[in-house]
OpenMM code with the backbone's topology and positions (N, CA, C; nanometers):
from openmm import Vec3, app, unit

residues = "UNK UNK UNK UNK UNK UNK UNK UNK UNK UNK UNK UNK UNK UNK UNK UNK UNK UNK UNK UNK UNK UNK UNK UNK UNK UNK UNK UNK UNK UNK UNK UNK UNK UNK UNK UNK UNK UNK UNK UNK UNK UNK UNK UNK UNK UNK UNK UNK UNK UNK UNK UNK UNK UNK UNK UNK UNK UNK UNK UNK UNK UNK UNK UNK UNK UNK UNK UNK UNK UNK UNK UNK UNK UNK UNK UNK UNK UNK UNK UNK UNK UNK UNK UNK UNK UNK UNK UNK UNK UNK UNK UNK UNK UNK UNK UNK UNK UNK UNK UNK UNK UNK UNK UNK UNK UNK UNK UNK UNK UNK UNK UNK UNK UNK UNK UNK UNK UNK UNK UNK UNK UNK UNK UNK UNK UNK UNK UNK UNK UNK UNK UNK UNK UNK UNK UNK UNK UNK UNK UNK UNK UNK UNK UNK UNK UNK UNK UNK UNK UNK UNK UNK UNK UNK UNK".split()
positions = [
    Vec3(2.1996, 0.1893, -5.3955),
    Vec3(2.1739, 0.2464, -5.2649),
    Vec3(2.1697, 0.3992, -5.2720),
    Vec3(2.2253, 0.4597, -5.3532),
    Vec3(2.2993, 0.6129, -5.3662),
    Vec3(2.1572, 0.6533, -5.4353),
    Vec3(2.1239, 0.6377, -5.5456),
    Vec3(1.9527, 0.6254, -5.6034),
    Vec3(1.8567, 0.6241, -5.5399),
    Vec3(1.8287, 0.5148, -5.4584),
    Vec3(1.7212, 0.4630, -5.3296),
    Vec3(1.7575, 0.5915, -5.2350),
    Vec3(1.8403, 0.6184, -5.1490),
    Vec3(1.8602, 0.6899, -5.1008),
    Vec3(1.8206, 0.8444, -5.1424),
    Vec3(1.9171, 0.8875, -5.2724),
    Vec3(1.8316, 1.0169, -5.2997),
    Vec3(1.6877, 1.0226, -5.2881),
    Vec3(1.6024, 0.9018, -5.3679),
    Vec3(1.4771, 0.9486, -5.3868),
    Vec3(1.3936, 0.9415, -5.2503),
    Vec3(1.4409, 0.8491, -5.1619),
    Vec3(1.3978, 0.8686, -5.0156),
    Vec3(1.4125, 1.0225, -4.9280),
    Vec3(1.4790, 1.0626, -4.9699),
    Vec3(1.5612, 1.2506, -4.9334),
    Vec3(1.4365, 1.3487, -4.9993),
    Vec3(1.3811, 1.3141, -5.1037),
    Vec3(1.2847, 1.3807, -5.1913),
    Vec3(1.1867, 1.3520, -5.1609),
    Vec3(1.1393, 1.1918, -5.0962),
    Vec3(1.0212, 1.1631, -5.1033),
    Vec3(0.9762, 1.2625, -4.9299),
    Vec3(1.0398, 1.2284, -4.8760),
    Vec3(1.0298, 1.3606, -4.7198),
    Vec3(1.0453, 1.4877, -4.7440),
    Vec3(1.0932, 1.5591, -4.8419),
    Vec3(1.0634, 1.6581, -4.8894),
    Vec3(0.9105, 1.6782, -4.9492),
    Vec3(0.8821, 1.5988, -5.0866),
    Vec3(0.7572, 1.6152, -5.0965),
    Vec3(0.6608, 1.6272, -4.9836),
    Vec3(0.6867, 1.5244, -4.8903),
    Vec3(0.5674, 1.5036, -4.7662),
    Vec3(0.5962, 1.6531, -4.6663),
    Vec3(0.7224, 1.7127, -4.6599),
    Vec3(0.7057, 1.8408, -4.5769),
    Vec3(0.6691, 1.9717, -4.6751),
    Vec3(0.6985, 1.9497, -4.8262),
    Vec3(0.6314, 2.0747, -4.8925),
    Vec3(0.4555, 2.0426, -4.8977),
    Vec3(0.3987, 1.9229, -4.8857),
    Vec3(0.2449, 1.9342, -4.8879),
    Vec3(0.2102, 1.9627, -4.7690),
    Vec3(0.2980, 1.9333, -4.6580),
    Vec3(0.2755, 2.0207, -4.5832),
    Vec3(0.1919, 2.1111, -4.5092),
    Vec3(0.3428, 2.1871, -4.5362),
    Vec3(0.3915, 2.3293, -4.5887),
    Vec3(0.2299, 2.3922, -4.6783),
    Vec3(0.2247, 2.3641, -4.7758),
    Vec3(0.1041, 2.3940, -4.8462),
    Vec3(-0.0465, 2.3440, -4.7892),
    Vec3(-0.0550, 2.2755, -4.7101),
    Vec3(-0.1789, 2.2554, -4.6740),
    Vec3(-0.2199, 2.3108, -4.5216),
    Vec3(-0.1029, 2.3563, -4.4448),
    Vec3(-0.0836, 2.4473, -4.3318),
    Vec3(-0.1198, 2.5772, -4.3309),
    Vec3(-0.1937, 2.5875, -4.2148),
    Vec3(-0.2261, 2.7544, -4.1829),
    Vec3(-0.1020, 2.8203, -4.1641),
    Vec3(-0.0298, 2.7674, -4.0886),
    Vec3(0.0822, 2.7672, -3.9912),
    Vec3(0.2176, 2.8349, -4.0842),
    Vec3(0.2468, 2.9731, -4.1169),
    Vec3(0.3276, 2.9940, -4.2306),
    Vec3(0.4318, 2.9564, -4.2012),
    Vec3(0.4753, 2.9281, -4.0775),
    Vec3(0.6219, 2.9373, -4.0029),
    Vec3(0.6893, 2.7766, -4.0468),
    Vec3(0.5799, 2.7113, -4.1260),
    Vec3(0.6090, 2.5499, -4.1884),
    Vec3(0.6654, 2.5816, -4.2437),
    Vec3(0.5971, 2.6533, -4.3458),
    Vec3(0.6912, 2.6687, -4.5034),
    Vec3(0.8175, 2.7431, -4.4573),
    Vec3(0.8655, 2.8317, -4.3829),
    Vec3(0.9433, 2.8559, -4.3605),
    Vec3(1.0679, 2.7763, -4.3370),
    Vec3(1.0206, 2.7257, -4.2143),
    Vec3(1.0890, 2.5685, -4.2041),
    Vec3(1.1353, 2.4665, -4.3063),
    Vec3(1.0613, 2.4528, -4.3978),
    Vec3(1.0954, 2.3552, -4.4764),
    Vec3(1.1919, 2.4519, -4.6270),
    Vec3(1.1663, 2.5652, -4.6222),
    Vec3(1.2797, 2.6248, -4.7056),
    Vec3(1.4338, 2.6041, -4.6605),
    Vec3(1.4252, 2.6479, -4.5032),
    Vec3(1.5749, 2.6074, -4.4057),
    Vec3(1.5596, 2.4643, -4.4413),
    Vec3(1.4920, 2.3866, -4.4207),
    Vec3(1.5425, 2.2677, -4.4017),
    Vec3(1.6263, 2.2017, -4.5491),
    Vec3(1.5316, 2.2326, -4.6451),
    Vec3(1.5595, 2.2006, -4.8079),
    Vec3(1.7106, 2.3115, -4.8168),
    Vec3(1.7624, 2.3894, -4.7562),
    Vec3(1.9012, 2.4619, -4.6989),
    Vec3(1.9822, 2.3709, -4.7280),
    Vec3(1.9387, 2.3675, -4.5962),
    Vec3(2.0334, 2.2864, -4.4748),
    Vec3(2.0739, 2.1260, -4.5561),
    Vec3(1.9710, 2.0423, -4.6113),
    Vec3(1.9966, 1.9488, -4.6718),
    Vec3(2.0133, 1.9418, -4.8167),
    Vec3(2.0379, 2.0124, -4.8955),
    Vec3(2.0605, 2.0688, -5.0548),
    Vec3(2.2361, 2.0319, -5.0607),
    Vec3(2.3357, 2.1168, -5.0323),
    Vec3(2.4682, 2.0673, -5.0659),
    Vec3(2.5110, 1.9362, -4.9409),
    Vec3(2.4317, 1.9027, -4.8417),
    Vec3(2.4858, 1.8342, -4.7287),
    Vec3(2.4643, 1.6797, -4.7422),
    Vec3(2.3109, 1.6716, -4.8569),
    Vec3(2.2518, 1.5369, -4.8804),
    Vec3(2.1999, 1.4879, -5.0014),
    Vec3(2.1140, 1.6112, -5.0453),
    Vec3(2.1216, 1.5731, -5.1897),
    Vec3(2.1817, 1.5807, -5.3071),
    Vec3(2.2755, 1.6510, -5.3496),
    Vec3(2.3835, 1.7521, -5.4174),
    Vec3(2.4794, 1.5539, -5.3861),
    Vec3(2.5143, 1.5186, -5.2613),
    Vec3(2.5999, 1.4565, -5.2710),
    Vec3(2.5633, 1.3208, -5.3003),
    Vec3(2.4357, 1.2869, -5.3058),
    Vec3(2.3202, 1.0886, -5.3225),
    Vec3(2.2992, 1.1289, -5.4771),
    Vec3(2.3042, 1.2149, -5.5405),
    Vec3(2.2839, 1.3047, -5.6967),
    Vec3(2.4231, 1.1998, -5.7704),
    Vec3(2.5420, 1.3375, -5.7248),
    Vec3(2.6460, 1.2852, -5.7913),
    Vec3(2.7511, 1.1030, -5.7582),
    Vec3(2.6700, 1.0658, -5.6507),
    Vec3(2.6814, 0.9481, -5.6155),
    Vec3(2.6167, 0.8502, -5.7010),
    Vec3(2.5105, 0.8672, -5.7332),
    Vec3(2.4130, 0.7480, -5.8219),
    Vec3(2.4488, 0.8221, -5.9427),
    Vec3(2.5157, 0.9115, -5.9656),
    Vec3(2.5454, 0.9194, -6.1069),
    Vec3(2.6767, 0.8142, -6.1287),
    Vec3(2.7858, 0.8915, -6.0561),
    Vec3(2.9128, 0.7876, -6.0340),
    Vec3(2.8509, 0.6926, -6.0861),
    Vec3(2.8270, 0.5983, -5.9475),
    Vec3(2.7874, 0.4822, -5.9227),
    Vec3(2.7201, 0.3871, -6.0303),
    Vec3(2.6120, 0.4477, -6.0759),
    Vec3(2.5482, 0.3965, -6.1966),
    Vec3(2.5990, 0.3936, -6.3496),
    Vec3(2.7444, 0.4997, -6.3851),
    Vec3(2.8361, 0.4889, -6.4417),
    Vec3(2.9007, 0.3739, -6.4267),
    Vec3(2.9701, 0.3495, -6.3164),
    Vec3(3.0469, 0.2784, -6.3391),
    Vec3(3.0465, 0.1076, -6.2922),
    Vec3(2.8540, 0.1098, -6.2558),
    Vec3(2.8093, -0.0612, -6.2765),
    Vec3(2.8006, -0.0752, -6.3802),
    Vec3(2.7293, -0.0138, -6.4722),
    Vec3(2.6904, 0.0145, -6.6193),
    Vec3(2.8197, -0.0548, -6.6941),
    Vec3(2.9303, 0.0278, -6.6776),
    Vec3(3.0700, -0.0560, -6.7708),
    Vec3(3.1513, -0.1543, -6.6955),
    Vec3(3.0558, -0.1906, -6.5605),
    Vec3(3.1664, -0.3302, -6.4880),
    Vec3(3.0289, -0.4963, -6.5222),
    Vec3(2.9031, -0.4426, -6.6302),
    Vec3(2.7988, -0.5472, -6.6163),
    Vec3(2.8049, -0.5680, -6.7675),
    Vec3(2.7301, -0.6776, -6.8005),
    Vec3(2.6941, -0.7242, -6.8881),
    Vec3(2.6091, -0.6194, -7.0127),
    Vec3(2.5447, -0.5268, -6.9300),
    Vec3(2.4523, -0.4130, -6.9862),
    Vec3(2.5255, -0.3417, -6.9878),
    Vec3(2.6427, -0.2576, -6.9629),
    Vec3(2.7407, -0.2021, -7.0807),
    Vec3(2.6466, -0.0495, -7.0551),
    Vec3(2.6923, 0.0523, -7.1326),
    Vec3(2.6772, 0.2122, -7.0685),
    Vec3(2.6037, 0.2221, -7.2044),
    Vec3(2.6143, 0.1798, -7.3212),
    Vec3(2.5329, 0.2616, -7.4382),
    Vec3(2.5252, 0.1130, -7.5463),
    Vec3(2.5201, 0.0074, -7.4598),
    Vec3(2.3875, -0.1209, -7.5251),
    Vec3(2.2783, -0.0890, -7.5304),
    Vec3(2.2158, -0.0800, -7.4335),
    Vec3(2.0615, -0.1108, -7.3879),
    Vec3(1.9741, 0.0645, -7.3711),
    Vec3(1.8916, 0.0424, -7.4448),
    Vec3(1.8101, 0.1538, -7.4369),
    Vec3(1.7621, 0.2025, -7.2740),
    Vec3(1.6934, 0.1092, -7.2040),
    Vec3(1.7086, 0.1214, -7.0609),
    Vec3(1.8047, 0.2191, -7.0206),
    Vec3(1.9500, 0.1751, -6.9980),
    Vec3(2.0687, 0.1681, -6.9428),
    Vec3(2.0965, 0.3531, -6.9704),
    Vec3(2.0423, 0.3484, -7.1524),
    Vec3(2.1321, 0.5123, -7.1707),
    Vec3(2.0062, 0.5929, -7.1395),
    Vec3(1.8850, 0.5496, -7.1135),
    Vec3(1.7815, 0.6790, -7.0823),
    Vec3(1.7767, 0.7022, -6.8889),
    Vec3(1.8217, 0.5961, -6.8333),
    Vec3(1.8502, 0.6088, -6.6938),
    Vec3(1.9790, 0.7176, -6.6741),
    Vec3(2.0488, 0.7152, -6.7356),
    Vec3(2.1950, 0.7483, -6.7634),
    Vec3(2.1609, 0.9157, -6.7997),
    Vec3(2.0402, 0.9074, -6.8803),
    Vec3(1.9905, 1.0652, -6.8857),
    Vec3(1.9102, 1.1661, -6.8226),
    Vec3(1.7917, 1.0509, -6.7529),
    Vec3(1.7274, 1.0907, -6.6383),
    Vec3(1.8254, 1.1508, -6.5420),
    Vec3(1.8863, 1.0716, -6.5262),
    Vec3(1.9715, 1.0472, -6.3796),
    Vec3(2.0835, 1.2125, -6.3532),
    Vec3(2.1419, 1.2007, -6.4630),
    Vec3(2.2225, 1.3211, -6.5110),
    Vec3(2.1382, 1.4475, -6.5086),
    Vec3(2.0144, 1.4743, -6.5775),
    Vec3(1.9032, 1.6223, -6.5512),
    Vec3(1.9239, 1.6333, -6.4653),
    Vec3(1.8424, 1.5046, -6.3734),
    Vec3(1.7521, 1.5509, -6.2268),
    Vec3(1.8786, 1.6235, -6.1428),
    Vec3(2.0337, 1.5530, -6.1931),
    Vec3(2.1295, 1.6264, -6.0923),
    Vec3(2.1510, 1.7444, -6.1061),
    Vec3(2.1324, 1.8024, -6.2468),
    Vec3(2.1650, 1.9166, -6.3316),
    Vec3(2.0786, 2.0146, -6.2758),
    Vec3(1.9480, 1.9748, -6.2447),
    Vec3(1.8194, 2.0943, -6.2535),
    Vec3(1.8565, 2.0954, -6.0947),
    Vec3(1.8662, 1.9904, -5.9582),
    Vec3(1.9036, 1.9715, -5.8724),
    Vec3(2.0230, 2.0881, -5.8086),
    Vec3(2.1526, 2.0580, -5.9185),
    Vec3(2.2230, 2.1609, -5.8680),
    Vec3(2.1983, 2.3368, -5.8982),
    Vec3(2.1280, 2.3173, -6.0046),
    Vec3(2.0869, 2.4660, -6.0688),
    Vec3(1.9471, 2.5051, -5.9848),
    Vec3(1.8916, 2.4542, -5.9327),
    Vec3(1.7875, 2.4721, -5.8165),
    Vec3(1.8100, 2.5235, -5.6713),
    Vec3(1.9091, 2.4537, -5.6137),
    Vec3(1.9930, 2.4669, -5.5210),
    Vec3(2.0064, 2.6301, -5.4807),
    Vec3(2.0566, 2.7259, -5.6210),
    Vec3(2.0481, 2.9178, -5.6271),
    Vec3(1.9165, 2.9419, -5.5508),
    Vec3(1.8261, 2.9154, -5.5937),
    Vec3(1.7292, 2.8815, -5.5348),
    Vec3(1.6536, 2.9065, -5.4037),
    Vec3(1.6956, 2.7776, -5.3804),
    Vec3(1.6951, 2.7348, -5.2483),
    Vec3(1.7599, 2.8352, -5.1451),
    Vec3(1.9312, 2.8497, -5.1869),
    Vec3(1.9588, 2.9755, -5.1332),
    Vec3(1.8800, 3.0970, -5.1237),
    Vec3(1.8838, 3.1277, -5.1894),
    Vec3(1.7659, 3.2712, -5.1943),
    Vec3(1.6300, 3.2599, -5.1260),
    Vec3(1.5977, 3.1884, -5.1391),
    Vec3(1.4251, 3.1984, -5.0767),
    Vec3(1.4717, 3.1544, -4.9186),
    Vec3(1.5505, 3.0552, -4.8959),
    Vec3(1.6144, 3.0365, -4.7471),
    Vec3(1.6870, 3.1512, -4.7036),
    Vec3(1.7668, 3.2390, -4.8039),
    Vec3(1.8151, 3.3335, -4.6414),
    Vec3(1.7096, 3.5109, -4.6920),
    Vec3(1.5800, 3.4461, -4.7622),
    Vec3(1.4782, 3.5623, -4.7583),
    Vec3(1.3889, 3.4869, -4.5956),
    Vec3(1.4018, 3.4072, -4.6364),
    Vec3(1.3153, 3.3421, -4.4881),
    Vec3(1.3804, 3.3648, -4.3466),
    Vec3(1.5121, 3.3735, -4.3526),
    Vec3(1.5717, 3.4021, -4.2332),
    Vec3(1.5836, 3.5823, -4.2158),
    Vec3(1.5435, 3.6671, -4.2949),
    Vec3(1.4914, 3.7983, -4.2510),
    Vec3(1.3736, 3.8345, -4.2187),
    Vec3(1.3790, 3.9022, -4.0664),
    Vec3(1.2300, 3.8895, -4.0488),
    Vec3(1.1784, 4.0123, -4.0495),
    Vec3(1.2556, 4.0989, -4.1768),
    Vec3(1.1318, 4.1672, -4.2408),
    Vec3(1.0412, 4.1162, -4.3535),
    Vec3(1.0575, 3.9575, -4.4157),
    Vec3(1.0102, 3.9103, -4.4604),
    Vec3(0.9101, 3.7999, -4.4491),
    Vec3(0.8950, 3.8137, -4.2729),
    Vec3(0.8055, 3.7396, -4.2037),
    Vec3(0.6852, 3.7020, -4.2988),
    Vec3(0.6126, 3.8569, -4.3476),
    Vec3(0.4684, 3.8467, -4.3843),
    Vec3(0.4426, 3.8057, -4.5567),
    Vec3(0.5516, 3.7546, -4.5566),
    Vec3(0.5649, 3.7074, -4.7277),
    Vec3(0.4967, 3.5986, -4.7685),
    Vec3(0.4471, 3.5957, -4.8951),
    Vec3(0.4000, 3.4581, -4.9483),
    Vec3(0.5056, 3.3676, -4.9895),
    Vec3(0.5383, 3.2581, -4.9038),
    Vec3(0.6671, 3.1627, -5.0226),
    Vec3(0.5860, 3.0754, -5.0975),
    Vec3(0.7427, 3.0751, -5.2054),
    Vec3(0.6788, 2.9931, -5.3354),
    Vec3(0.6572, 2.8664, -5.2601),
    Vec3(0.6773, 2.7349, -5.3743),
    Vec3(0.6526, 2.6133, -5.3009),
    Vec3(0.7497, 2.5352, -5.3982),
    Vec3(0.8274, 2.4363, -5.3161),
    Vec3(0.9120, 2.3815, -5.4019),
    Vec3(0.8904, 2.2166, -5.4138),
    Vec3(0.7285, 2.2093, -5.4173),
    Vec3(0.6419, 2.0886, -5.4567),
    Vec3(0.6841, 2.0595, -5.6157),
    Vec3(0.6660, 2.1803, -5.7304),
    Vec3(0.6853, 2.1485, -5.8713),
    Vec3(0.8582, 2.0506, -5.8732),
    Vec3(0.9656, 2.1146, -5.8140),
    Vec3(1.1163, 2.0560, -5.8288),
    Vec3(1.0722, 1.8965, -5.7341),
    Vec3(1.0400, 1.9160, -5.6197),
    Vec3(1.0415, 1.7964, -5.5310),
    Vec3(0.9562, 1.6520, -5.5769),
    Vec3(0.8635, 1.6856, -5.6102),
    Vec3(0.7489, 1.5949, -5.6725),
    Vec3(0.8338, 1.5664, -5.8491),
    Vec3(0.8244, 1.6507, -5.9103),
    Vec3(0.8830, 1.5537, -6.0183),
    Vec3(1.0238, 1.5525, -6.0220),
    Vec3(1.1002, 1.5549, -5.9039),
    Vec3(1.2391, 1.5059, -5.8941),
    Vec3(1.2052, 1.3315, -5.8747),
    Vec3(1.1220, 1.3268, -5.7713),
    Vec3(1.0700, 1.1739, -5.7319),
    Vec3(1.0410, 1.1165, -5.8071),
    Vec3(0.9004, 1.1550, -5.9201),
    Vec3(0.8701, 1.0920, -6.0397),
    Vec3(0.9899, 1.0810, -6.1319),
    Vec3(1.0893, 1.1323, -6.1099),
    Vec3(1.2250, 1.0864, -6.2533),
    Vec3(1.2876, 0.9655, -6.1715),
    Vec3(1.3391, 1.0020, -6.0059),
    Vec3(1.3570, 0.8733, -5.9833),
    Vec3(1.2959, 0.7784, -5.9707),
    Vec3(1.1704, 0.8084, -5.9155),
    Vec3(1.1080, 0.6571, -5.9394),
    Vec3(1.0463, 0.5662, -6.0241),
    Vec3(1.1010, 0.6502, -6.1996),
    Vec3(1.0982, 0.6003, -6.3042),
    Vec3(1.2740, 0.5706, -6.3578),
    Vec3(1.3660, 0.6043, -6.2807),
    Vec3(1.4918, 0.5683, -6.3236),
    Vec3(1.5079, 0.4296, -6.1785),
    Vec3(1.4459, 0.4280, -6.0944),
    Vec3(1.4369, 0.2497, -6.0283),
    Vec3(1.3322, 0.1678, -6.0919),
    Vec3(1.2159, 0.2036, -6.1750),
    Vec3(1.1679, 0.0955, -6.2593),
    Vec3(1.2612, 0.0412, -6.3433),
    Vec3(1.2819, 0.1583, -6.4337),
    Vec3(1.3697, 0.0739, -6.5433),
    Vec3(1.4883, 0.0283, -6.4925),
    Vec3(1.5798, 0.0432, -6.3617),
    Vec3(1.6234, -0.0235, -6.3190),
    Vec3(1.6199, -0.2282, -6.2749),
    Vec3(1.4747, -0.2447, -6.2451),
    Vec3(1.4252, -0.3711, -6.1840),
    Vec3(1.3543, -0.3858, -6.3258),
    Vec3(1.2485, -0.3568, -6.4082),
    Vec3(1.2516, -0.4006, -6.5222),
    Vec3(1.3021, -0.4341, -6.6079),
    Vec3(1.4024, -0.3588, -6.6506),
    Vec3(1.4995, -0.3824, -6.7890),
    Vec3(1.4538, -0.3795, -6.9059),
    Vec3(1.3536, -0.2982, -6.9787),
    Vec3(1.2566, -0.3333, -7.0590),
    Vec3(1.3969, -0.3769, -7.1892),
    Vec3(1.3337, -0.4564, -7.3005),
    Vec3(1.4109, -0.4620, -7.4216),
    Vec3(1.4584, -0.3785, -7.5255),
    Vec3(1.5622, -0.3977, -7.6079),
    Vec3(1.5752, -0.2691, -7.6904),
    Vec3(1.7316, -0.2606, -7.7015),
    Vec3(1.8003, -0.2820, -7.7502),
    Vec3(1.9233, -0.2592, -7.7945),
    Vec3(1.9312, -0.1646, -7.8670),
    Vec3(2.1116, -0.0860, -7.8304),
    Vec3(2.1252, -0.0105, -7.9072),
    Vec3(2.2085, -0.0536, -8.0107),
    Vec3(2.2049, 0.0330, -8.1306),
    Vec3(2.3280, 0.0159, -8.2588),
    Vec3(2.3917, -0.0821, -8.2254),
    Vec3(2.4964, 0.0191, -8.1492),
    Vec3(2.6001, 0.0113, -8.0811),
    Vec3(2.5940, -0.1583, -7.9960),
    Vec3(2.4853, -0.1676, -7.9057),
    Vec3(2.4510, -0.3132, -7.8286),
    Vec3(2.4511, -0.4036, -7.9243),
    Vec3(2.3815, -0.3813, -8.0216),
    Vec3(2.3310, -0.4759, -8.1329),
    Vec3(2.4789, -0.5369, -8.2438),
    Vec3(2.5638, -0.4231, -8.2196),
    Vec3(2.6690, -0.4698, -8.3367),
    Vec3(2.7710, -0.5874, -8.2289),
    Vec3(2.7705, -0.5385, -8.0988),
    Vec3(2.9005, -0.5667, -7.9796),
    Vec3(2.8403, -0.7362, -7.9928),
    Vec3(2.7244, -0.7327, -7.9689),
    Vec3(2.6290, -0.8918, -7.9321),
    Vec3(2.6796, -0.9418, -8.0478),
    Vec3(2.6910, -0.9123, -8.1855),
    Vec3(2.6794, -1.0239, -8.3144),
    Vec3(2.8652, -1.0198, -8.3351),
    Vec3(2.9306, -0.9114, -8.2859),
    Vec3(3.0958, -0.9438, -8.2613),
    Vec3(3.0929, -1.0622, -8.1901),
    Vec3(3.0344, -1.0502, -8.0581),
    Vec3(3.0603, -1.2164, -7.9242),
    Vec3(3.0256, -1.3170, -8.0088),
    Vec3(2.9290, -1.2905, -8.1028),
    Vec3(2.8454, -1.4253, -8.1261),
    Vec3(2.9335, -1.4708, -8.2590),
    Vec3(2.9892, -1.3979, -8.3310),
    Vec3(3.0755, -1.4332, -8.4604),
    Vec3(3.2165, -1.4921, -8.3960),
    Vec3(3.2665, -1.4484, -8.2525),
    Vec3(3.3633, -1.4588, -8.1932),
    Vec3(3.3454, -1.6153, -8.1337),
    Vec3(3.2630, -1.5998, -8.1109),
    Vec3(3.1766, -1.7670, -8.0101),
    Vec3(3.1585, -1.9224, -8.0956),
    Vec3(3.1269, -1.8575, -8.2221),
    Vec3(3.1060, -1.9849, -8.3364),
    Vec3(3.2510, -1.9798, -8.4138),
    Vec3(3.2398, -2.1400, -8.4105),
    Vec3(3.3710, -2.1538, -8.5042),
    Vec3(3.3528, -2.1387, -8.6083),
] * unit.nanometer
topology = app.Topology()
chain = topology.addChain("A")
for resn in residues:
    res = topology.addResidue(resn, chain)
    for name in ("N", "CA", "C"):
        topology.addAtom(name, app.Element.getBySymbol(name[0]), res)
């Protein structure tokens, strides 16, 4: 849910930075810098370190285990960046949001925070494929634990 959720937070971001970019109207982009503000430590910062948790600690309460399955540890790495670049983005965000709230900076060009928003989405919505897929692939590590059960299992 914490996953689904973030990337739903991003995917309305993307749709207000194209916007934003396809608007005459500069006072959008403006808007959507406050808004990406306003929702940075309040919503995403906190659905981030939630589906990290979270996905930690299904990972070592399931059968798929935290560093079996190739799946399991590249979600585990996705998942961890996007929070990383997420919170290190965030400086960011600050800055260009309280340049937007001076209005001697009314007549400014803002950047666009389509490049972070758009492939924040594309990491999650390649860390919920391999979620519902599961493609194959054991690790070492998976591969040695499976032939322990199975030496453990036969008499």
């Amino acid at each position: 849910m914490s996953s689904l959720g973030w990337a739903g937070a991003v995917a309305v971001f993307v749709v207000l930075d194209i916007a934003a970019l396809t608007s005459t109207d500069p006072q959008l982009g403006r808007l959507l810098w406050l808004a990406l503000q306003a929702a940075a430590w309040s919503l995403l910062v906190p659905l981030a370190f939630s589906s990290l948790l979270t996905g930690v600690l299904l990972a070592l309460g399931t059968v798929w285990g935290l560093f079996r399955h190739y799946w399991v540890l590249f979600k585990l790495v996705l998942t961890l960046v996007a929070t990383v670049v997420l919170v290190v983005y965030t400086q960011t965000i600050q800055t260009v949001a309280g340049m937007v709230r001076d209005p001697a900076m009314s007549g400014m060009d803002l950047p666009s925070a389509l490049l972070h928003t758009g492939g924040g989405l594309v990491v999650l919505l390649l860390t919920t494929i391999l979620a519902i897929y599961k493609p194959h692939g054991m690790t070492r590590y998976g591969r040695r634990k499976q032939l322990e059960r199975r030496r453990q299992t036969v008499p």
